[in-house]
Structures are given as C-alpha cells and as structure tokens.
N, C-alpha and C positions, 0 to 999 in steps of 0.2 A: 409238296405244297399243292395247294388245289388249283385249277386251272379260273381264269375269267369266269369261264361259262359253268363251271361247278358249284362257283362258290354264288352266283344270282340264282340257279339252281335250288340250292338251298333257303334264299332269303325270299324269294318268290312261289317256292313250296311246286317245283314242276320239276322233271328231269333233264338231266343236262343233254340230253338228244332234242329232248324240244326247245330249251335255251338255245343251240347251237345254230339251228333250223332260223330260229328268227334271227339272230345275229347274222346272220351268212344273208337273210333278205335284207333288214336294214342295212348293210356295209353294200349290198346291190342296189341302192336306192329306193326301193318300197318304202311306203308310211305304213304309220301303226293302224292307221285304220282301214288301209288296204290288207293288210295283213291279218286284222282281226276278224276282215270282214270275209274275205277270198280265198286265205292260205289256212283253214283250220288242217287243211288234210296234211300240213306241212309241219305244224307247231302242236296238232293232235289237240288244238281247240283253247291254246293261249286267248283272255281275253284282252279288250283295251286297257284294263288297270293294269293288269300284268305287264303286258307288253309296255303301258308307261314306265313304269316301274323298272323295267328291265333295261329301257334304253337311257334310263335314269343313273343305274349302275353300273351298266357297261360306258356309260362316258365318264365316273368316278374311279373306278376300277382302271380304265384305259389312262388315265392322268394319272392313276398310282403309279404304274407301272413305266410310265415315262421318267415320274419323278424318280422311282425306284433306281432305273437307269442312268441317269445325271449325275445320282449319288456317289453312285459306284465308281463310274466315268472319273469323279473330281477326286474320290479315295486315294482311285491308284493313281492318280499323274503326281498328289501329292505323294505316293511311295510306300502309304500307309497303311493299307487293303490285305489284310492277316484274313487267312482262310476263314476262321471263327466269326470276324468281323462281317464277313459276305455272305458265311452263313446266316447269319441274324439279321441282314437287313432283307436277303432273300426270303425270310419266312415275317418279314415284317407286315401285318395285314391289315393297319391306317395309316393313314399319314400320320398321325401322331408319333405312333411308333416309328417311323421313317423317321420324322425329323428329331426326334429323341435320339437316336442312334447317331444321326447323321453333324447335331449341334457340334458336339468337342471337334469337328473336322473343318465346319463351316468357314471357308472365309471372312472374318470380321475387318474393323476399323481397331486401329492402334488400339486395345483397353489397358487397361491399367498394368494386367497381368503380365501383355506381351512388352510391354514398356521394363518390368521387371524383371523377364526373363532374359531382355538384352541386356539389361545391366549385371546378369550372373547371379539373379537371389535365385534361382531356382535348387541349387544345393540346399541353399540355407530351407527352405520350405519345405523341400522331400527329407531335408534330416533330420528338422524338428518334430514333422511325422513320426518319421521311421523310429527317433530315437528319442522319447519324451525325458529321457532322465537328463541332456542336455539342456543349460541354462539360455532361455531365448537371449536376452541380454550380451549375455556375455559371448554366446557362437555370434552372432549378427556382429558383431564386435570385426571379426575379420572379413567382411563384406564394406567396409565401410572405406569409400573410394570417392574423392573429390572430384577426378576425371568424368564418372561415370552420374553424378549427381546427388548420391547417396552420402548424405553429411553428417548421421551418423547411424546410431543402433536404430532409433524408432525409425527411420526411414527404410533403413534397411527392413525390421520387421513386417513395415506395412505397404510393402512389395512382396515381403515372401506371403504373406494372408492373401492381398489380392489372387496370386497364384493357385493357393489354395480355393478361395473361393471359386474361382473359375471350374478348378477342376472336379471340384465337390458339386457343382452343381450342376455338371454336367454328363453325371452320372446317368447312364438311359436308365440303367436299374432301379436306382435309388428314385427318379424321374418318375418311375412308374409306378413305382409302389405309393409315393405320395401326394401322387394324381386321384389314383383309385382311392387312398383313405382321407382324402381332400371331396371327393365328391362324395362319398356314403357321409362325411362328418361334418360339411362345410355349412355356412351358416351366408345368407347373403342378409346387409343387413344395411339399411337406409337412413338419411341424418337428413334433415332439410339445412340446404348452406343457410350460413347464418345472414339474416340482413333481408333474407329472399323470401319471408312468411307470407306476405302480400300478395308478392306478385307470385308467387306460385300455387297460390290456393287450391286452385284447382288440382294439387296431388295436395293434400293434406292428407288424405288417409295413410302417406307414406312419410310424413315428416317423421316418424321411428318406427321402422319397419323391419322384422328380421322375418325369415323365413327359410326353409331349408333349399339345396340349390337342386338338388336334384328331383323335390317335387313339386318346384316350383308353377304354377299356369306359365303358356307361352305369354298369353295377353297380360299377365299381368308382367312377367319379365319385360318382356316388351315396354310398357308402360315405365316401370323406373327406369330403363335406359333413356327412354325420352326425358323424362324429369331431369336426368343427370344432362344431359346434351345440351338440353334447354339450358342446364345452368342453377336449375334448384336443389337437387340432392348430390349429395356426396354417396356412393355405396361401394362398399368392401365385400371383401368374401372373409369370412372368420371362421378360424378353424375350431370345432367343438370336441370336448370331451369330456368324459363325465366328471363332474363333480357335487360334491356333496356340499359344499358352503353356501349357503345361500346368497342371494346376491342382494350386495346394498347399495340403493339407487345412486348415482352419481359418480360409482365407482367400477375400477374395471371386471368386466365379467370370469368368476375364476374359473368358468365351464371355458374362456374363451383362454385365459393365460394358460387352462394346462393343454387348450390343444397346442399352442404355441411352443409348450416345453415339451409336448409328443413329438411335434416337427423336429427341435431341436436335437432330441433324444434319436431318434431315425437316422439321424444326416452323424452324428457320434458313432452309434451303435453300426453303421454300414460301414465307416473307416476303422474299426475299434479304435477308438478315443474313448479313455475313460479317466476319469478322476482320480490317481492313486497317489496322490499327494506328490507327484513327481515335479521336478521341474519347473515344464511344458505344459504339462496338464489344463493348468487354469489358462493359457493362453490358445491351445486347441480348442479347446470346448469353446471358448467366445469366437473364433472362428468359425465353429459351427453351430453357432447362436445366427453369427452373422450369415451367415451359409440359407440358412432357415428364411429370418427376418429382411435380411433384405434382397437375396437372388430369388430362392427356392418360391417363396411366398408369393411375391409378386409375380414369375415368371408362371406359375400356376394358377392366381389367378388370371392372371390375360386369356390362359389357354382354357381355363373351366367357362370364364365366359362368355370366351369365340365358341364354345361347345353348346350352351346352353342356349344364345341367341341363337346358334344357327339353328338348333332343334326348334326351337321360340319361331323363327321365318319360317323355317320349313313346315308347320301347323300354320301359320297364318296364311300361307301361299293356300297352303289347303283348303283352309276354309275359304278364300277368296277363292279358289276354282268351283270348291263346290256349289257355295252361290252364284257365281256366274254363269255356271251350266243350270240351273234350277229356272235363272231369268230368262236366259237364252230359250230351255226349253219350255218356258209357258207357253200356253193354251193360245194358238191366234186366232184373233175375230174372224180373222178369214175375208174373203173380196167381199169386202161389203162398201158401199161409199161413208166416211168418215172424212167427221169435222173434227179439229186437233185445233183444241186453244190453250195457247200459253197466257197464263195469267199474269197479270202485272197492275201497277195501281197505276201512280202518275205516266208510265210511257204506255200504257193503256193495255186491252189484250190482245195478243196478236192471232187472230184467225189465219186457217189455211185449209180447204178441204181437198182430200183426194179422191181418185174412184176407186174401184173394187181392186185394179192392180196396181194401185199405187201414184198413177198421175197426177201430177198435181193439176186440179181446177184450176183453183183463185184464190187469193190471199187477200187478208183489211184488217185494218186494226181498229177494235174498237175500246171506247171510253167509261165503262159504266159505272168506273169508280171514283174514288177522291183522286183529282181537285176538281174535274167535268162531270162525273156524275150523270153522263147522259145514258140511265138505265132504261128508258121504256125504248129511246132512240136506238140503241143497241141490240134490245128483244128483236124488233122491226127488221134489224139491217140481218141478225143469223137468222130470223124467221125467211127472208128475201133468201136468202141463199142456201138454207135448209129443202125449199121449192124450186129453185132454179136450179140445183144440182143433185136432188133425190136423196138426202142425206141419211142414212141408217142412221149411225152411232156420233156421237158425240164424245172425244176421248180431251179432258182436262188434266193438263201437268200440275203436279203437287206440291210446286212452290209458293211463292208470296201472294196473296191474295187465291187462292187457288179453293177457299171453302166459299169463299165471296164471288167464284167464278162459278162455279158450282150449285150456289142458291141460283144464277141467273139461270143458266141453264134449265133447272127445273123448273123457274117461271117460262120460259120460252116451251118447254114442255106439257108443261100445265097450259097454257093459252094458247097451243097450237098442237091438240091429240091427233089431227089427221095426219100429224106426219111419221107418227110412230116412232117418238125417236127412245135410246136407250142413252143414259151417259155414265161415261167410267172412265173414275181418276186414275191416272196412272204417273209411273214414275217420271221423270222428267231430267233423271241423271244422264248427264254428258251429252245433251239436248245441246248446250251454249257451248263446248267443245267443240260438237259437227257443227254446228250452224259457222263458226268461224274457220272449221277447215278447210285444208286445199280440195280435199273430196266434195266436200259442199258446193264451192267456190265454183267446180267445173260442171256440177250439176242441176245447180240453180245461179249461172253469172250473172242473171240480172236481176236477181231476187236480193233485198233485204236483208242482211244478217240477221235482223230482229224477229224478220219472218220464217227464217229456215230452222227452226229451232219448233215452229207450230207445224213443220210438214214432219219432222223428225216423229213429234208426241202421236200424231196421226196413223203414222205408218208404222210406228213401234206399238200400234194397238193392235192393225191387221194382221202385223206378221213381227214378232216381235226379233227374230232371232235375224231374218232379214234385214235390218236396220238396225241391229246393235253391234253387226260385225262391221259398221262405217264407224265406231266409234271406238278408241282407245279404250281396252279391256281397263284398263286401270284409273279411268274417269266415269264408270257405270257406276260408284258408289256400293259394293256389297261386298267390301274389303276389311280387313283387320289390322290398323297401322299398316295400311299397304307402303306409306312414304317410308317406314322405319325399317323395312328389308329389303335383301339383295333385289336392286332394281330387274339387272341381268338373268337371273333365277327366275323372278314373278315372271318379265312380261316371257321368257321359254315356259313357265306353268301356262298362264292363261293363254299364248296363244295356241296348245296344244289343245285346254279344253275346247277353245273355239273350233278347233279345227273336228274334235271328237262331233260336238254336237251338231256343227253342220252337215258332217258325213252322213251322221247317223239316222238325220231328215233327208237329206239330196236336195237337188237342188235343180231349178228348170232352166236348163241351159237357155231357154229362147226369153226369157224372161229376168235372169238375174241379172242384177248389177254388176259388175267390176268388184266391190269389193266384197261380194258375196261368193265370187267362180274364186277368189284368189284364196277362200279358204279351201277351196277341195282337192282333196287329197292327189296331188301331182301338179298342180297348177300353180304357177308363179304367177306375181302381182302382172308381169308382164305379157304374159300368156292368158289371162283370165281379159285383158283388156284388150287382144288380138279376136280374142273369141268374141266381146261386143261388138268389137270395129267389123268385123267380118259378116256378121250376122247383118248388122244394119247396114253395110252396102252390098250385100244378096241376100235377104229377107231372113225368115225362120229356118232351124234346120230342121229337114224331114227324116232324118235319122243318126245315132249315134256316130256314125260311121265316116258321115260330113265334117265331122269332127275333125277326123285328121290332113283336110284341108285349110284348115287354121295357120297361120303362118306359127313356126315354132313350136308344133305342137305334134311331138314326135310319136312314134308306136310306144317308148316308154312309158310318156304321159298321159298316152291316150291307155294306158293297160294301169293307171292308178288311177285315173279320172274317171271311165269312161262308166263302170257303175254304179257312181254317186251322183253321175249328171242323166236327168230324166226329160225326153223329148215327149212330149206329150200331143197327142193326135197326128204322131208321125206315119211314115208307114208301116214300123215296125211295133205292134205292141207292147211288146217284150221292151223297149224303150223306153217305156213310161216305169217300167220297175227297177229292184235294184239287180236283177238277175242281171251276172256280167255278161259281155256279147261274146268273151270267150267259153262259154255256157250254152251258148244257144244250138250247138250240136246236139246237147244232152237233151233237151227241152225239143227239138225235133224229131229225137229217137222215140220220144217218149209220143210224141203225135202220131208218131208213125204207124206204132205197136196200137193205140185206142183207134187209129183213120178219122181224127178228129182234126181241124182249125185251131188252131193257137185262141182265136176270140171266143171258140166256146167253152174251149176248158180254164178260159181264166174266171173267176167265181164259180168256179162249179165247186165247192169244197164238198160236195159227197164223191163225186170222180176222183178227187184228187186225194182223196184219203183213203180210197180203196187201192190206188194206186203201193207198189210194194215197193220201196225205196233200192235196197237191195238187187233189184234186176237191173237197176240202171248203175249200179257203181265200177270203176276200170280204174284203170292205172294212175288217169289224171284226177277224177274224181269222186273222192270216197262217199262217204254214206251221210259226214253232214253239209256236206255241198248239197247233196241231193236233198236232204229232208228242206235245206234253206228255199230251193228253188219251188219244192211242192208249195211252202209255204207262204213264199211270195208270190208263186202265180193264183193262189186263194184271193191274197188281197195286194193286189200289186199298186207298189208305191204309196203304203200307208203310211198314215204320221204316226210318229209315236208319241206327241205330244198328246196331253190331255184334252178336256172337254172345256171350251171355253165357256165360263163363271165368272161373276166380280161380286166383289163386297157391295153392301150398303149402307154407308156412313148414318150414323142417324140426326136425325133434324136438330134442327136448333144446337147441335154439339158442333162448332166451327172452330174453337180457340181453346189453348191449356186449363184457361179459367170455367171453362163450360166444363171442365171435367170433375165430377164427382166421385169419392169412396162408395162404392156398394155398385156403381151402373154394370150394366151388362151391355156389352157392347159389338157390334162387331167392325172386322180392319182386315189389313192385307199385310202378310210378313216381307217388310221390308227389306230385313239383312239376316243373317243368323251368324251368332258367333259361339264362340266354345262355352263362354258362359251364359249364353241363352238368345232369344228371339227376339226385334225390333218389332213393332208393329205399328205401323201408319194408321191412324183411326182419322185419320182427315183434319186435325187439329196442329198444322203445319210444326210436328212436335212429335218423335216414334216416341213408344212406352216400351219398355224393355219386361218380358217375363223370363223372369231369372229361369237359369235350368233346374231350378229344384221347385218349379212350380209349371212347370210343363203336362206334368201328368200326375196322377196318383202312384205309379211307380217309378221305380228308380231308372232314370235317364243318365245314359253317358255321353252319349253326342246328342246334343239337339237336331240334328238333322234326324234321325231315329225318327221325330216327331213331324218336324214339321222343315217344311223348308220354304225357299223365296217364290213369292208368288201365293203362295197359300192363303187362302182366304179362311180365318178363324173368328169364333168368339172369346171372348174375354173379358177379366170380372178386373174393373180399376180397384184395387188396393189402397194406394197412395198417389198425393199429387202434390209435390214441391216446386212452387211456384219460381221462387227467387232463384233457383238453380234448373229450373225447366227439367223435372224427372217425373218420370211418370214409371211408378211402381204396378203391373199387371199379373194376372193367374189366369190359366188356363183352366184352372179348378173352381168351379162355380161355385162349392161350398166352404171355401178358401174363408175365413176371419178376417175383417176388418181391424186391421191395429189401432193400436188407440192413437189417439190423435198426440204426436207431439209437437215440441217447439219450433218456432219457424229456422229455417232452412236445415232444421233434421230431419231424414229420411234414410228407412231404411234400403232403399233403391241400391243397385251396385253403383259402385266408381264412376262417374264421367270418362272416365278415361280409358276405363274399360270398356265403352259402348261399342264404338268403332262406327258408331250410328253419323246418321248425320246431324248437324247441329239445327239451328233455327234456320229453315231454308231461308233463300234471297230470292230476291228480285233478278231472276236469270236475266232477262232482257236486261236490268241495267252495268249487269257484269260481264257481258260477252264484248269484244272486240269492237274498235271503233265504227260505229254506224253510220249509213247514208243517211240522207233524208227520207225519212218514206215515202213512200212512191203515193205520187200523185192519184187521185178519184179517177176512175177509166182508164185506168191502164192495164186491166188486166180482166178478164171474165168477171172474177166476184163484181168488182166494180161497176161492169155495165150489167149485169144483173139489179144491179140496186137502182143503178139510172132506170134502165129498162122499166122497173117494177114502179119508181116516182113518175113514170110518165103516163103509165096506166092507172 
C-alpha cells in the first residue's frame, strides 16, 4: 500500500521526496507561503497551488488514516477482525470504502433485525437462504413463540427478511458495485412540491428536471439542493437503464423501472437467489426487491449526493477564492488623497476623505437627493472640501442611488476643472459589515457607523487588498452559493487565499494595520497587534531585525514573517525587498566579489544579469534562491499587482430601463462563476455574459477570460425587466434575438447568478446608528465653516 506522501505524490504530479520535504516543514510549523517562497531548494520548487493542494491532502489523508485505525481498534474488541477482513480495510483508499467495509460491524440502535435475532429467526432466515426448496410458511411455523413475541408465521417471516435485509445490504462488495453503476446510470431528477408553484417561482426552470448525476454543473446542483431546503422541490436520484418503450407522459418511466429491476437483479444474482420455481423463491427474490427499494437505493443515494455536493462546494469554494484573490489583487490607486462617498437617498450620502496613507481627514453627510434635494448645496460643500484637503480621486460605492451619486460627482467636476479630480465606482461589498465591526469600532470609536463604511469605499480604492483583509472573506460578495457550502471548508479556502495574496504583495511593517500584519505569513492576530502597539510607543522600525523585539515574537516567527514584512527607508535596504535577512550573507558575498554598495547594485539590471548565478550557490542555497535574489534586487519590493484602470459607465445609462438591445457598452467584472461573468455597467443591476459568449472560442473556465476587477466591453443582447436580467456578449458581432414575450428571456437561471441582487441602501441596513455628528466637529466641518466665513 502506498504511503501518505506517495499517494499526494501522484495526485499533485511531484515526487514523493519533494512531497516529504514539505510535509516535514509544515508538521515543523512553516506556511505554505513561506515555503513556496524560501524553501524551493527543499521541495525542488513546489508552488503555492501545490503546496495548497498538498496540505489539503495530507489533512484528508491523515483523518483517513485515524479513521482507518478506530475501525480496526472497534473490529477486534468486538472479536471479529479475520486476517482477510484487516486486509481490506488496510488497502481501503476512501472513506467510502472504509465505511463500506466497516457498516455490517458498526455499532447501531436496536433495528429491527437485531430485535429478530434475539428472538432466534436468524436460523429460519440463513435457511430459507441456504435452502430454497423449503416452504417459508410452514419452516417459520416452528419459530413461532408467545414468550418471545412472535404470534405466528408472518411474524416470524418478517424478522427473518429484516435479517436478511440488513445483511444483503450490507454487503461492501455488492455496495460497491452499485455505487459505481448508480453514478455512471443515475438520473437526478426534480418535481416542484405541489402547492409551492408561487412561491417558488424563482426555480421554475426546475419544477421537472432530470439530469444525469455525474455530469451535473456544481452551480446548478447547488441550486436544486436549495430549492429542496427551501421547501420547493422534491429530487430523487433514479436509476437508468436502457430501454426501448417509449415513454407515455404521466406514466412511470420504463428506462427508470428497468434500472430498478437491474438493482434488484444485482442484490439476487450476488446471493444466487433465483427463480426456479422452488418453494422460497418468490419470497427471496421480494426480499431482494426490498434489499434494492428500500435499503440499497436510498442508502446510495444519501451517499451519491453527499458525493456530488461535496464536489458541487468544493468548485464553489473555488471559484469564490479565485475571485477573491482577483479583487484582492486589483490595481491600487496608490497614495493619492481620496474622497469615498457612500450613496444613499433619504439618510443622504455619507462623505469621508482620506490622505494618501490612508488617514482619515473629515467625514459629512450630504443631501442631494429625494426628499432634501439639496443638489447645488451639496456640489458647494464636496467642492469646500475637495480644496481644503487636496482631493485626487473621488471613489463612489455601487449601491442605491450610486448612478445618482455619480452624475453629482461629474457636475462638481464639470464646474470645478481646477481641481483635477478623476471619479471611480467601486464595489462597496462588506462596506456595512466593517463599518459595524468590532475592528472598526476600535479604529474609528468616535465615528458614525453610517460614516465608516464611506472611509472603508475610500481606502479600498487606494489600496484595495489593505482593506479587504478588515472584512469577513465571506461578505466581499464574489461568491457561488457561498451560504449553501461547508461553512468550515470555505472560510479555511479563503482565509488561505487571503493569506497567499498578501504574502505575495508584503506588506510595510511601519504602516500596516493590525489586520493586515495578522495575515502574514507567521504572525497571529495577537502578535500582529504587539507589532502596532510597539511601533507606536517607540516610533518606526529602522530594521527587520527590531522586529524581534516585539513582545511574542519569537526567531520562529520572525523566520516566517520577516521576508513578507518590508521596512522601508530603514537602514538596511535590502529591507525594503522580499530578499529574506537569512539571505543577506549571500547578497554580501556577492558585493564583495563586484567592491560595490548594496544601493548601487539595486536597479542596476545590466550588473545583475551579468552576474553568474552559479558561483554563488552552497549547501544552504541553491541556484533558485539565487536567481530569486538577483531578481529582486533588479526591482526590490515590486507589486505584482497591475496598472491601475477604471471603466467608464456611459451617460445618460443610470437604471435597467436605460438599457437597450444592440448598445455597446462598457463595465467592470463584478463576480465570475463557472457559468460565466457579472458585469456592473453602473445600472445598479450586473448583466451576466454567459460562458459561451465570452469569446469566439471555446471557453472552459471563464476565468481563462476574464476575471474580477476587469474592466470590459460589451454588447446587451437582452433586457428583462420584470425579472431584472440582463443578457450580455462579449462578441460584438453577437445577433440580437428577437424580441419575445414579456418576462421571457433567454438569460441563465436567477439562481445560477450567484450575482448580487438589486443593491440596497447600505446605510440604511447596517447596525443601529448614532445621531450624526454634529456641523464642527470634525475637520470636514470646520472647512465648510471656514470657507462660509470667507
């Protein structure tokens, strides 16, 4: 039997020396992205997928192998643990197969069977078996016992069937064979409960739904389990096999009766039960009708789809990390001073600007829409504070009123060019999450709930990944039925992406937040908050190294941490990169050999590529440590983020009804799912382009194409008003369909969007609110005084 590390080995396409290599770091406490980053010379250049992947395995693997053990453990204290037996669960390589083997042994509650066996039918059932020429009737006959409960033959008989069924069905062999001809044959297939057409509208495409189980989409699996939860559908798994009659509506399917009588046939044909006009016969054989119909069937499907939904999570976890790291890693504005307005109508919008590293100025709310309506008073009061605080950018969240925030914007831009301002809609997911969190609460206590939610939109334009890690990965909105899967699963997926992509930036130690040091890699929530308390009662740190004066912050943490966190203008330059400080001998030898300064061989990239990697390699450090450091000291502490871009919604397009068949348009990719792309066009409403209109060629994963954050064109197809869909192509030469009847569209599923709905009015759905703060009490406000006085 293959070992742990042979068998990830295989499934991860790496040899089981570099499987081993990383298991022995993680079980020493290193992260994967210390590992992926520092230890190639260890793992011979595992990456981060891998390595997720790996530590994915080896904690499934490692619970097999527990469970393996327990099995065994309870076999033999019950007495029952036959060589043969231990060999088969020994080479048993799922849990399936584990708990298949392990059922007929398992500790139950009284069933029916074991109720029978104390009463003594277990003769009559093993002999009716063994011995079909026997009259059931009349053997049962001397079983029949007043003391015992059995009052007479049919009692007796249907103690010895239960017996049987148990045991028939507990078959691992027979288990397994009609597992496997259950998923290549099975049929999932959907009823809408009766009564529920109404209210369940919104799955109509499923009110008769079959569909095969094993090629079924996750999303759309996904999607009938919620219908069924909900309480609208009924869905079975039906077993298929061929047949030639056709089928006549209203009646049962006879592709579906003979896989029924295939099951039947299996559960016969594995005991040899056959028909020979014996006896017994006809009373075997409906035992193993019953064997089929009501164990086998049902106990297969529960298992076909705990199998299928989990593959069904295990895709949606997916796609929810992959977009979360897409958003994570957008393009940031960078230190520029931004204004962050949250839109809202009647509780008005909430202004907040920050400076280039994030401080908050001033915060006011203004009024420009229904029921005050004070528009020009409002240009006046962001014009006042666009000049009192230097404003670069302008960044609008994309919920209610947010095209209506948006036009103001452009009039305050239009009537004041000297200020050069730019403005970009952005997301505004999990905005009213932080603004009501305890993180919030400690970093803005005297601030507004209603206002922290406009410093959040601000700062998630600057730097986006900086302020998405204050917010619950699972309230950012770029998820696929995230509610519908293993809660425990998702947030160990996302919080790993979070931790990849922050690594993968760094991060400045003399500047991060608390909940931005608690993702890197070595550093607990509590250690990352020792590191701010420390800094701010003795100043900046001037080198890595100060580091491990942190209270709690040992040489372990400081050798996972120490080259994701960058000191920048310390004394060490090499501090500002990701080169580790257990490096920096190498990166000296090599000064040594040129008789150059560290500051003038960093950007020197014709030095450093004349440079021969190979002379510098030894025992600790092979040859892609070295290439990594030449090429970090080229460009030391580069982002790998892109080039910040934004869309440009177009004018007069603010609402679903402004959207026309044929426009061309352009937006920002709000979510991506396996069946295609959201796209935000600013019409507080995504349009979805299906994935077979992504490209002119064949797409298998939308990300291929495109992913979050992306700023695309796009041609509207369709626009169904009464059900808010918005059919889009990324193919400009794409045909306009013809127009049909109202609330037909040929748009996907509702329920397969995974998009978000008709945004709200975040302000009025976040946590109970103060009064808003008084005129002068904060900067903004005496800015505006200031400027009435003048």
């Amino acid at each position: 039997m293959l070992t742990i590390e042979q068998r990830i080995a295989v499934e991860i396409a790496a040899k089981p020396h570099q499987v081993q290599a990383a298991v022995d770091l993680l079980d020493g406490g290193a992260t994967v992205p210390f590992i992926a980053r520092y230890r190639k010379e260890a793992t011979e250049g595992l990456d981060d997928t891998q390595l997720r992947l790996l530590e994915d395995r080896l904690r499934y693997l490692r619970e097999l192998e527990e469970r393996r053990a327990a099995i065994l453990e309870s076999i033999s204290e019950q007495g029952k643990l036959s060589d043969e037996l231990k060999r088969e669960i020994e080479a048993a390589d799922t849990k399936s197969r584990l708990e298949d083997l392990y059922l007929p042994y398992k500790p139950k509650r009284r069933t029916k069977a074991q109720i029978a066996r104390e009463a003594g039918l277990e003769p009559l059932a093993h002999g009716l078996r063994d011995d079909p020429t026997l009259t059931p009737e009349t053997f049962a006959q001397q079983f029949i016992s007043a003391e015992k409960n059995i009052a007479d033959s049919k009692a007796a008989l249907d103690g010895a069937r239960a017996i049987l069924l148990e045991e028939f069905s507990e078959d691992p062999a027979l288990l397994g064979e009609l597992r496997d001809w259950l998923w290549g044959n099975g049929q999932i297939r959907a009823h809408v409960v009766k009564g529920k057409e109404n209210e369940g509208a919104k799955f109509a495409d499923y009110f008769d739904h079959a569909e095969a189980i094993k090629s079924i989409p996750s999303h759309r699996l996904l999607a009938l389990f919620r219908a069924r939860n909900e309480g609208f559908l009924d869905i079975e798994l039906e077993p298929l096999a061929a047949s030639s009659v056709a089928r006549v509506e209203g009646a049962p399917d006879p592709a579906v009766l003979a896989g029924h009588a295939y099951g039947e046939g299996r559960v016969a044909t594995r005991f040899a039960i056959d028909n020979r006009q014996r006896a017994a016969d006809v009373w075997l054989l409906e035992t193993c009708r019953q064997t089929w119909r009501i164990k086998l069937h049902l106990h297969l499907t529960l298992d076909l789809f705990g199998r299928v939904r989990e593959a069904a999570e295990d895709e949606a976890i997916r796609v929810f990390g992959d977009n979360l790291k897409d958003l994570m890693l957008a393009a940031p504005a960078g230190p520029k001073v931004v204004m962050g307005l949250d839109p809202g109508i009647r509780t008005g919008v909430k202004v907040a600007v920050v400076d280039g590293t994030g401080k908050l100025l001033g915060t006011h709310t203004i009024y420009p829409h229904e029921p005050r309506k004070q528009w020009d008073e409002s240009i006046a009061q962001l014009a006042t504070a666009c000049k009192a605080f230097g404003v670069n950018l302008i960044a609008i969240g994309n919920g209610t009123a947010s095209r209506e925030t948006d036009r103001l914007a452009a009039e305050l831009m239009k009537k004041h060019p000297e200020f050069t301002l730019s403005k970009i809609v952005v997301s505004e997911a999990g905005a009213s999450v932080y603004s009501a969190s305890e993180l919030a609460a400690k970093e803005f206590p005297e601030l507004d709930v209603s206002l922290r939610g406009a410093v959040s939109i601000a700062r998630r334009l600057q730097d986006p990944l900086a302020e998405l890690v204050k917010i619950d990965p699972k309230s950012i909105g770029v998820g696929q039925y995230q509610h519908d899967v293993n809660q425990v699963k998702l947030a160990r997926a996302l919080d790993a992406r979070v931790e990849d992509c922050v690594n993968a930036v760094g991060v400045d130690a003399n500047t991060a937040s608390g909940a931005l040091l608690a993702r890197v890699a070595g550093l607990s929530p509590g250690v990352a908050e020792n590191i701010v308390k420390f800094r701010d009662e003795h100043g900046a740190f001037k080198s890595r190294k100060d580091l491990l004066k942190v209270p709690r912050l040992g040489d372990k943490a400081f050798e996972q941490c120490a080259g994701f966190l960058r000191i920048a203008d310390g004394e060490n330059p090499l501090d500002a990169s990701s080169v580790h400080p257990e490096a920096y001998p190498l990166v000296q030898r090599i000064l040594k050999n040129c008789g150059r300064e560290v500051k003038q061989v960093i950007g020197d990239s014709a030095f450093l590529k004349s440079v021969n990697a190979t002379d510098y390699t030894d025992e600790k450090f092979g040859l892609p440590t070295v290439r990594d450091i030449l090429k970090e000291l080229d460009k030391p502490g580069r982002d790998p983020r892109p080039e910040f871009k934004t869309a440009t919604f177009a004018d007069g397009v603010e609402d679903i009804r402004d959207l026309k068949p044929g426009m061309i348009l352009e937006g920002v990719v709000s979510n991506v799912a396996a069946f295609g792309a959201f796209i935000d066009l600013g019409v507080h409403q995504d349009g979805l382009v299906h994935v077979s209109a992504l490209s002119n060629k064949f797409v298998k994963d939308p990300r291929e194409v495109v992913k979050a954050g992306d700023v695309v064109k796009v041609k509207v197809l369709e626009v169904d008003l009464p059900r808010k869909r918005i059919a889009l192509s990324m193919r400009m030469d794409d045909p306009i369909p013809e127009a049909r009847a109202p609330g037909v569209t040929a748009s996907p599923r509702r329920e397969e969007r995974g998009g978000r709905s008709a945004p709200r009015d975040i302000s009025s759905s976040r946590a109970p609110q103060k009064p808003a703060a008084a005129p002068g009490s904060n900067a903004f406000a005496d800015a505006f005084a200031k400027a009435k006085r003048n």
